[in-house]
C-alpha positions in Angstrom: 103.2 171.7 139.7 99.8 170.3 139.8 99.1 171.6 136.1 102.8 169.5 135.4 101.6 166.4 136.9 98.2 166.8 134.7 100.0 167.5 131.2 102.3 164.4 132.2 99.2 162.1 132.3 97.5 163.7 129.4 100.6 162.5 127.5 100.6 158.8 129.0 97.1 158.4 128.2 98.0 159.3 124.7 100.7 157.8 124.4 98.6 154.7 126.2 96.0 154.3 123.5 98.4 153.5 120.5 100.4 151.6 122.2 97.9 149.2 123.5 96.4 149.2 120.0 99.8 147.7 118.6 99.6 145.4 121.5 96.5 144.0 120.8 97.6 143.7 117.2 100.6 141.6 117.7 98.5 139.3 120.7 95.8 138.8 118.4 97.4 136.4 115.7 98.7 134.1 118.9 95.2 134.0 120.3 93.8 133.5 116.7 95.8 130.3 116.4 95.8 129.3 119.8 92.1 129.5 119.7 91.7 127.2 116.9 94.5 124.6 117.5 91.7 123.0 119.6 89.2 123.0 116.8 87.7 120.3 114.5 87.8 121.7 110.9 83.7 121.2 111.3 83.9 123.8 114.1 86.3 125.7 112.0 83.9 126.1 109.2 81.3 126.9 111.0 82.7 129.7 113.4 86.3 131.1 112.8 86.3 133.6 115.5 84.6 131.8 118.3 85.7 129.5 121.0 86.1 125.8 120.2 82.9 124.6 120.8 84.1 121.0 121.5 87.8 121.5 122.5 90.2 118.6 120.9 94.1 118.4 121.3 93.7 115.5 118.4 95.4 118.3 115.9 98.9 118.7 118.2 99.3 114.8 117.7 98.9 114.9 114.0 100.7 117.6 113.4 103.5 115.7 114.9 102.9 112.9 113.3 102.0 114.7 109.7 104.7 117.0 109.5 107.6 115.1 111.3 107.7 118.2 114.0 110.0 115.8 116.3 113.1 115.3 113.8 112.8 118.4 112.9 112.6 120.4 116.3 115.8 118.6 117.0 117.2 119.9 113.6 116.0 123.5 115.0 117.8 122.7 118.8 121.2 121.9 117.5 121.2 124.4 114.9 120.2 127.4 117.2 122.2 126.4 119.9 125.1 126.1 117.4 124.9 129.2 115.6 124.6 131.1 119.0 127.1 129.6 120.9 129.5 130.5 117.6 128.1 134.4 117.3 128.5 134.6 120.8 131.8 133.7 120.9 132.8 135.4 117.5 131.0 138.7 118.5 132.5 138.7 121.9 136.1 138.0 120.5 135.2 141.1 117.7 134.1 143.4 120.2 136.8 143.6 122.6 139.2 143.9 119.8 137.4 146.8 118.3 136.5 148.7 121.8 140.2 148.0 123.1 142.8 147.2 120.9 144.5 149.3 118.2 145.7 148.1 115.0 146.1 149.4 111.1 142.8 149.7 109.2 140.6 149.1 112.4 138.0 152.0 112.3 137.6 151.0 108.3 137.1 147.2 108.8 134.6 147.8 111.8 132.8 150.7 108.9 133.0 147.4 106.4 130.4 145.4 109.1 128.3 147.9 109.5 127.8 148.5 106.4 127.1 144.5 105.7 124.0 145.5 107.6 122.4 147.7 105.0 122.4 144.6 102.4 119.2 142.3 102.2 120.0 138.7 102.8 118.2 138.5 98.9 120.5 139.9 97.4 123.6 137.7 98.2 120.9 134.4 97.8 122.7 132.9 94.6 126.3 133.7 95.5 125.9 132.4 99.2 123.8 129.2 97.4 126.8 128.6 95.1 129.4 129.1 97.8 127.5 126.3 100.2 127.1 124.0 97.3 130.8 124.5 96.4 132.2 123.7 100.2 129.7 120.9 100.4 127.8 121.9 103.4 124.5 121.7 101.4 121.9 119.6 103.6 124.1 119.5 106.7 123.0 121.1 109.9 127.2 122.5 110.8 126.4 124.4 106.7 123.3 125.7 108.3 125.3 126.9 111.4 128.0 128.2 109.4 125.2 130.5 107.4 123.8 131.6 110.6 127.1 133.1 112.0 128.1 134.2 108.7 124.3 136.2 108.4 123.9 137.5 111.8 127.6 138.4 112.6 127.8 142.0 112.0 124.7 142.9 114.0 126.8 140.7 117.2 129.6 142.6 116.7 128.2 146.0 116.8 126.4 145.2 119.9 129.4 143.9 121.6 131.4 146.7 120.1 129.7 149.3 121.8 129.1 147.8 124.9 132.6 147.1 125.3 133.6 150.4 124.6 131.6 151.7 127.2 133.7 149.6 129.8 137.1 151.7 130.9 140.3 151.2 129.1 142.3 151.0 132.2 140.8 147.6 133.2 142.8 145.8 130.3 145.9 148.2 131.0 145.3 146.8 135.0 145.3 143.1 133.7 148.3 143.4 131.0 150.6 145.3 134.2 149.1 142.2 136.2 150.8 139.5 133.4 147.7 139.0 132.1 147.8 138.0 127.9 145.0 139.6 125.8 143.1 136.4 125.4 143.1 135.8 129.6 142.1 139.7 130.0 139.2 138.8 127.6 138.9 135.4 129.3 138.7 136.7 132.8 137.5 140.6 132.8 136.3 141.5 129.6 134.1 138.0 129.2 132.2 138.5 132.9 131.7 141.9 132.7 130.2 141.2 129.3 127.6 138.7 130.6 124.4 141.2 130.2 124.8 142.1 126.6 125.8 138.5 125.6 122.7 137.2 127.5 120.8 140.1 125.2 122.8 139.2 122.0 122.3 135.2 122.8 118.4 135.7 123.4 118.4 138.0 120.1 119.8 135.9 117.9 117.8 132.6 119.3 114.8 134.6 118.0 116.5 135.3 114.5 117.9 131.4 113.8 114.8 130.1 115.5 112.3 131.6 113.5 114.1 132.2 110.3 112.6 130.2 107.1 114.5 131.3 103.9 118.3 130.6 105.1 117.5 127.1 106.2 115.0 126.3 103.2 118.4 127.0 100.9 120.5 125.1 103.3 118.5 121.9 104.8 116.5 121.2 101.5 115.7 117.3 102.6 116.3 117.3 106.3 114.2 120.5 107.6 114.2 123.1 110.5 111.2 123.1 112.6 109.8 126.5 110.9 110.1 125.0 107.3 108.7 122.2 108.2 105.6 123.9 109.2 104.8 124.5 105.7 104.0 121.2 105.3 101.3 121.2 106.7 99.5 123.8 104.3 97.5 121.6 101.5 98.2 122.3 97.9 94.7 123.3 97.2 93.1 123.5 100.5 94.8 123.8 103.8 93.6 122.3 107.5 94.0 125.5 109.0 92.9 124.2 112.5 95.9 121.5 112.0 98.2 124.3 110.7 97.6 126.7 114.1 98.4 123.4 116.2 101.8 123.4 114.5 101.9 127.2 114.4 101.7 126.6 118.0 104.0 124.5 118.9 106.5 126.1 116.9 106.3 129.4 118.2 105.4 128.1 122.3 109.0 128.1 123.1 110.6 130.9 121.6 107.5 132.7 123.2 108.3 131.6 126.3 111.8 132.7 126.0 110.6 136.2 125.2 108.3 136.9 127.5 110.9 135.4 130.1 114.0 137.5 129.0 111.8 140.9 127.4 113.6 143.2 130.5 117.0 141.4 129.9 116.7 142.0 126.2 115.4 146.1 126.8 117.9 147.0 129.1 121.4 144.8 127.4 120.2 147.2 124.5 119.6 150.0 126.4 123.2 149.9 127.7 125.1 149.2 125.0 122.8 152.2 123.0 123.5 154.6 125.4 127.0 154.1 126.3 128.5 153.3 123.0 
């Protein structure tokens, strides 16, 4: 037993080193820009990799002012919220008719968006351009919304399809013998019990519109999302890199915040519908 327990920590301290090495990797570019948000470009210059040596916050005010980051973290709210209140819904909707009901054609049409999954967003770029421009949804935030749900459907669906199908059959047979309709049985069972992989799929795809650059640079060409935005702050020939971590910064503070506040949520709504599916 006692050599057991040995060889079981000889593995986590293995296992330990690598894994804090990939840590450190994906801390250090937040600490980088952090670090010199509260630089001059003076200080800058003269030492990238040290601490400000006369800290300023002058670079979060004109990064607002210079790159508009107001208008446009509005733009990003109501987009975001938008796009994942529709997945959420969608997906939810999707996955419970997957998991529960039976109809002609299912098993193919659920094969159909999975396999939407294995095509890059590039390679549908001029059809998708020509099909916003056509409905007219260019340069509107509901086009943008639209684009998002359209994108980042089949990944919802699959999630909720699996979680739901871990969840009995007999709870929907209990609710149709009880009078229930399909739409109340999803409205009042299948919805609640639901609630940890929605709160995983919701705080998933916040990350994915939130940060996403290429979708909303086609979509929002005049009025921009916080993350395109950004890039206006990069010079043509030379760029105020202390000026572009301050925006850096505040774009990536609340999503951030959101991760590191949800990160056990978003491991374990995985983990389940993974597992069960």
């Amino acid at each position: 037993m006692a050599i057991t327990v040995k060889q079981d920590r000889r593995v986590l301290w293995m296992l330990t080193i690598p894994m804090a090495v990939l840590a450190a990797s994906c801390i250090y570019p937040l600490g980088f820009a952090l670090n010199n948000a509260f630089k001059s470009s003076k200080d800058y210059i003269l030492d990238r990799f040290g601490l400000p040596s006369h800290p300023t916050i002058e670079n979060f005010f004109q990064a607002c002012v210079q790159a508009n980051l107001g208008e446009y973290y509005i733009n990003s709210i109501v987009v975001t919220v938008g796009a994942v209140a529709c997945l959420l819904i969608v997906s939810s909707l999707a996955g419970f008719t997957f998991a529960f009901l039976r109809f002609p054609y299912r098993k193919l049409v659920f094969v159909v968006i999975l396999a939407s999954l294995m095509i890059p967003v590039q390679v549908v770029l001029v059809p998708f351009y020509q099909t916003i421009i056509a409905l007219g949804l260019i340069n509107t935030r509901i086009g943008l919304i639209i684009s998002y749900t359209a994108f980042f459907l089949p990944f919802s669906v699959y999630l909720m399809t699996a979680f739901y199908s871990s969840l009995p059959r007999e709870l929907l047979e209990a609710a149709r013998m009880d009078g229930a309709s399909i739409l109340q049985a999803w409205w009042h069972v299948m919805l609640p019990l639901g609630k940890p992989a929605l709160v995983t799929l919701g705080i998933l795809n916040t990350l994915y519109c939130w940060n996403d650059v290429l979708i909303s640079l086609l979509v929002l060409q005049d009025n921009r999302t916080l993350m395109v935005g950004i890039a206006a702050l990069r010079g043509e020939y030379t760029t105020n890199v202390p000026l572009l971590c301050a925006g850096l910064v505040l774009a990536a503070a609340p999503i951030v915040i959101l991760y590191v506040v949800f990160q056990r949520r978003i491991v374990s709504g995985i983990a389940v519908g993974a597992v069960k599916g």
